[in-house]
C-alpha positions in Angstrom: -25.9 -3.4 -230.5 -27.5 -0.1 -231.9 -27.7 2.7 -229.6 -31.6 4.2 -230.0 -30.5 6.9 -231.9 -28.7 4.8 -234.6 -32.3 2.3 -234.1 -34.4 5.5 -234.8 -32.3 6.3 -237.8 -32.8 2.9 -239.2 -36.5 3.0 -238.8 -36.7 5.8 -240.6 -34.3 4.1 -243.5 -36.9 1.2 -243.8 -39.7 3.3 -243.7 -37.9 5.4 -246.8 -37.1 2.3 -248.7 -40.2 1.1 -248.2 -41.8 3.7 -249.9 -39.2 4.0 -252.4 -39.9 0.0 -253.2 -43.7 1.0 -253.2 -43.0 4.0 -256.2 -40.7 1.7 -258.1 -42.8 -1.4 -258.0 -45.7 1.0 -259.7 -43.1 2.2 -262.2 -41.9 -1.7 -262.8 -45.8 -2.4 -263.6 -45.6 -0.2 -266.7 -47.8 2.6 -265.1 -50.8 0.7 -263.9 -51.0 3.1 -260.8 -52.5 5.4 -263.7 -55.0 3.3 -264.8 -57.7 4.4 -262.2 -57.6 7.5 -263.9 -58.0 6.7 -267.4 -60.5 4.9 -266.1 -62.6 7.2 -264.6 -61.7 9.4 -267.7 -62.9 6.6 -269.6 -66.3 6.3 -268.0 -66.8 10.2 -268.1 -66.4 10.2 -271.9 -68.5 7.1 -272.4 -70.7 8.7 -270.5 -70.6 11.9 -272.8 -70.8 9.9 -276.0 -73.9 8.2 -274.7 -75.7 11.3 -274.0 -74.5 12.9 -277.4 -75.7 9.8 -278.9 -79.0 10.3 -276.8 -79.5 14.4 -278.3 -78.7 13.0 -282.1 -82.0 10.4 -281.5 -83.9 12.9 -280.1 -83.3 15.1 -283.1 -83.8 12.4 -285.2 -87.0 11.5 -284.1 -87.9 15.3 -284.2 -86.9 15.3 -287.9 -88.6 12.3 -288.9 -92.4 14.1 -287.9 -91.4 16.8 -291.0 -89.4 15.4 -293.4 -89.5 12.6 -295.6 -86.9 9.8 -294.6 -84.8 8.0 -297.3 -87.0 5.6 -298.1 -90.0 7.4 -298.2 -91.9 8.1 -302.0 -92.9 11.9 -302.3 -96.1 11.1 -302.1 -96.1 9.4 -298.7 -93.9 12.8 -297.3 -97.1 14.9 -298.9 -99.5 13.3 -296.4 -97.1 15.0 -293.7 -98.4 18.2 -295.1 -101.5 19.7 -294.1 -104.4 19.4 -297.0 -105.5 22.8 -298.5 -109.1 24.2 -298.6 -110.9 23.1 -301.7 -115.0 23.7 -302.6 -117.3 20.5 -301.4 -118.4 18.4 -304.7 -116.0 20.3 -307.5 -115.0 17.1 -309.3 -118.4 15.8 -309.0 -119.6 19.8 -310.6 -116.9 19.9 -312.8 -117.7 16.5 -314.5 -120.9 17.1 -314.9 -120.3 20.5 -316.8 -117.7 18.4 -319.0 -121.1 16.4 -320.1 -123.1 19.4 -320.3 -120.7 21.1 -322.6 -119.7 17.9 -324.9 -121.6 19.5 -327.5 -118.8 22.2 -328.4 -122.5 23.8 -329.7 -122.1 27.6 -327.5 -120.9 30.8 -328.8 -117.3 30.9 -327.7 -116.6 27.4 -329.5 -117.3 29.1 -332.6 -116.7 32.6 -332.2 -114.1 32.7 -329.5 -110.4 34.7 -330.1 -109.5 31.1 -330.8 -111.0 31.3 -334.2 -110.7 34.8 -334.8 -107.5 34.8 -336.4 -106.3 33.7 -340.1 -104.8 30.5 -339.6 -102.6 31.6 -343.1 -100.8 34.0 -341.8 -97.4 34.1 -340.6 -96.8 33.6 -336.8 -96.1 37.2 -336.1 -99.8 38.5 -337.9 -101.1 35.8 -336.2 -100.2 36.6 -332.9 -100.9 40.0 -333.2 -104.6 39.4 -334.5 -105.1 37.1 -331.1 -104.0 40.1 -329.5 -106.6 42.7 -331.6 -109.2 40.4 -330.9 -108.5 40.0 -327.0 -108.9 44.2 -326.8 -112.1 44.0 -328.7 -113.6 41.4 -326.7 -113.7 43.5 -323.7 -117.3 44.3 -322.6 -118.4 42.7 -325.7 -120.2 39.4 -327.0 -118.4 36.8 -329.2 -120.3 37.7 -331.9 -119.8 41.4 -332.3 -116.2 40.6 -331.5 -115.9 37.8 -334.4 -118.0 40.2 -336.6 -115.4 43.1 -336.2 -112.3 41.0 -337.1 -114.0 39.8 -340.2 -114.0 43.4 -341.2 -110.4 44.1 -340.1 -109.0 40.9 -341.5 -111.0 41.8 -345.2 -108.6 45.0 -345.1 -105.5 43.2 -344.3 -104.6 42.8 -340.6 -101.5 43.7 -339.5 -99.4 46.5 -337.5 -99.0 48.6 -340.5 -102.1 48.5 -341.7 -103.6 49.3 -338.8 -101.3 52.1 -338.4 -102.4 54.0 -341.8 -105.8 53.5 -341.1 -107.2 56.8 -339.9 -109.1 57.0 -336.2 -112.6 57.5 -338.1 -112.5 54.2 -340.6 -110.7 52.3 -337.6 -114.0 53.3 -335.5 -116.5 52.1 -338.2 -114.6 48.9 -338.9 -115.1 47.7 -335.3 -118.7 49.8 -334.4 -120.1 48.2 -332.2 -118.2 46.6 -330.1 -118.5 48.1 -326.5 -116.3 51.0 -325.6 -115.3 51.1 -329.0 -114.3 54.8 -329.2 -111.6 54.2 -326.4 -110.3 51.1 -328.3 -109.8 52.6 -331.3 -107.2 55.1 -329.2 -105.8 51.5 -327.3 -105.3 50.0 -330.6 -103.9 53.1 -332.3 -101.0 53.6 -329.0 -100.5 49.0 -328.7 -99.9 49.0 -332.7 -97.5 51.5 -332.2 -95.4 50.1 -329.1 -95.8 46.9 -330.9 -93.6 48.0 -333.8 -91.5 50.4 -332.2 -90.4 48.1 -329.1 -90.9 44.8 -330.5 -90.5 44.2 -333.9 -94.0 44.2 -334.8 -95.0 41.3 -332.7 -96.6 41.1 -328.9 -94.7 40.4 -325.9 -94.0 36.9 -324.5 -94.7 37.5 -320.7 -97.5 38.9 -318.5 -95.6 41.7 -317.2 -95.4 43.2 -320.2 -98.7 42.3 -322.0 -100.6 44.2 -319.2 -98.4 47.5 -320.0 -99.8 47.6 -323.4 -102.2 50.5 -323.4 -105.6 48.9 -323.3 -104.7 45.2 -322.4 -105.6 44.0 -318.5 -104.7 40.6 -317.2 -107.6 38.8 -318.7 -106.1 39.5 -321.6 -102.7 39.1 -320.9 -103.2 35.4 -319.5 -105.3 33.9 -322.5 -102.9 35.6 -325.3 -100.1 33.8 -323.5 -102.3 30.7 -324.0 -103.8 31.0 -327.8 -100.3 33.3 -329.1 -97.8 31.9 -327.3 -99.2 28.3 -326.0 -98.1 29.2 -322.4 -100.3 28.5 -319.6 -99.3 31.3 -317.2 -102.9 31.3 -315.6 -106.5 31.1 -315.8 -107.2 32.5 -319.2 -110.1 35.2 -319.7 -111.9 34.3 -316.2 -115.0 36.8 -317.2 -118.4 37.9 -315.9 -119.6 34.0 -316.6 -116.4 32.6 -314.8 -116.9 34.5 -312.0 -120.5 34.4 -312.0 -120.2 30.5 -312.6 -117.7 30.4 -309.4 -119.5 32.2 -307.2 -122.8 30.3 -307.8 -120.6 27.0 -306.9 -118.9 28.6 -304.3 -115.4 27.3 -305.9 -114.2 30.7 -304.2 -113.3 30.5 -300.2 -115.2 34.0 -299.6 -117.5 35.7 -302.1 -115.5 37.8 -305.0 -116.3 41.1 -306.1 -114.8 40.7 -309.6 -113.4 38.3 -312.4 -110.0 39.6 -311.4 -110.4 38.7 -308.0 -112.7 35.7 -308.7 -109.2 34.2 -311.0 -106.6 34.4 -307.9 -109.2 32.6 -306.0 -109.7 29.6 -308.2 -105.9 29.8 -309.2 -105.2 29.1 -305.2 -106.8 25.6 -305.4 -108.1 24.2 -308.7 -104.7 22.3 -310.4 -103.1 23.7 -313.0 -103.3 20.8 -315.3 -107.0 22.8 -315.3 -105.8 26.3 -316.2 -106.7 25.8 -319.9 -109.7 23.9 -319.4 -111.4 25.6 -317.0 -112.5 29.3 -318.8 -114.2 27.9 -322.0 -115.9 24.7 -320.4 -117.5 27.6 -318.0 -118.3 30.8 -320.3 -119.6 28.0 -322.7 -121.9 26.5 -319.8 -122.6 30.2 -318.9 -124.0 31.3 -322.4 -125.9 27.9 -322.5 -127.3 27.0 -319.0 -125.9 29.2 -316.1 -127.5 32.4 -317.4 -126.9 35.7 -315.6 -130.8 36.1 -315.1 -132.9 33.1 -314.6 -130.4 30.0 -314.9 -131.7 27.1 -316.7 -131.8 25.0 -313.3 -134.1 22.6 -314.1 -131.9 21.3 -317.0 -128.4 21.6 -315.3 -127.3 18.3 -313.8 -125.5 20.1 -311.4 -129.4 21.2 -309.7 -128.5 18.8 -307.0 -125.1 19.7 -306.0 -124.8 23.5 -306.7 -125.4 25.8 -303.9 -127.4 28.6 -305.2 -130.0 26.2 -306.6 -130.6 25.2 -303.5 -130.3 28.4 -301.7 -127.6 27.8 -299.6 
């Protein structure tokens, strides 16, 4: 028989073992008193991973409104994009122009600085005769222009000759094409750079076309095209291409000049056009759209075109 402090002492013992069973039996299970844990760690990442998964559809679907998706063509993805301005019947104008101008019957298809040049002579003359031509037909008709490289040409048209030709004989040989006293200078201070800088031959880029003393952008563009065979823009927009535009409307706002009149059309008509585009219209221009009093009445365009109607 235990006294009751030796009882008390044992209680405690079995309470002690008790709990010492308790921890070892949870040990003995391999550490499945931990699995709570990793199971509410568990849930916590799943939980994270579902909501990452969550932002990476949402981005997705943000994606998909912009771009293209795998399988998409590139021409499906451009109907994404928003359409750019373009004038109200063009094709319709243009292709009516086309039949107007079948003919090949106007000035410039004759007389144009695409048949001002001798087709004999080496590249380098012949590039720089597209050139000579360009600077004369500046304020001037095709058929002054084509009359004056006759005359040049008959002396032998090249950098050197040009060179040892004095300012007076130069000046008679192209009389009277406009501003003809200033080109004789141009020409004079181009041959010049021309043989000095480049071998006798013209530059191959814009940039430096339109440093040439007497050449602008007009120029510059259609000598890339007829020289070089480079369509770097629309060629020789003049008073009839910007005349011709403006009439159409083919420009967003009015234009003030053919310079300004050419970055307009160049912002919307396709390039595949570029070449096209200035002799269908100065042809058209010489023919029916005349500066004063347009032929309107013959123009199958009367229906569609904006100032004939007074819009």
């Amino acid at each position: 028989m235990c006294s009751p402090q030796e009882s008390g002492m044992n209680a405690v013992g079995a309470r002690m073992v008790t709990r010492s069973r308790s921890r070892g039996a949870g040990l003995r299970r391999g550490g499945e008193e931990a699995a709570p844990l990793r199971s509410v760690e568990a849930a916590a990442e799943g939980r994270k991973s579902h909501s990452s998964v969550k932002r990476q559809r949402k981005t997705q679907r943000l994606n998909v409104a912009y771009e293209a998706s795998e399988g998409e063509t590139g021409e499906e993805a451009e109907h994404l994009q928003a359409p750019g301005w373009e004038p109200r019947d063009w094709q319709r104008q243009l292709e009516n122009i086309r039949t107007m101008r079948s003919g090949k019957d106007a000035p410039v298809d004759q007389l144009g600085v695409e048949h001002c040049y001798d087709l004999s002579a080496p590249p380098k003359v012949r590039r720089y005769q597209v050139l000579l031509s360009l600077m004369l037909s500046s304020q001037t008709k095709d058929q002054v222009t084509a009359g004056a490289m006759q005359r040049l040409r008959a002396r032998g048209l090249t950098v050197d000759s040009i060179l040892q030709t004095d300012d007076s004989t130069l000046g008679m040989l192209i009389y009277p094409v406009g501003f003809w006293r200033n080109k004789v200078k141009y020409i004079k201070q181009t041959s010049a750079i021309l043989q000095q800088r480049y071998g006798g031959d013209i530059p191959a880029s814009v940039a430096e076309l339109v440093a040439l003393p007497g050449v602008g952008p007009k120029m510059a563009h259609l000598a890339m095209a007829v020289a070089w065979g480079t369509v770097s823009g629309i060629a020789a927009v003049d008073t009839h291409v910007h005349r011709i535009a403006n009439r159409l409307k083919w420009t967003k706002k009015a234009t003030k000049s053919p310079e300004a009149t050419r970055t307009a059309l160049e912002e919307w008509l396709p390039r595949e056009l570029w070449s096209e585009i200035n002799g269908l219209l100065v042809g058209f221009g010489q023919q029916t759209c005349l500066p004063v009093h347009p032929r309107c009445q013959a123009c199958l365009n009367r229906a569609l075109c904006p100032a004939a109607q007074g819009l």
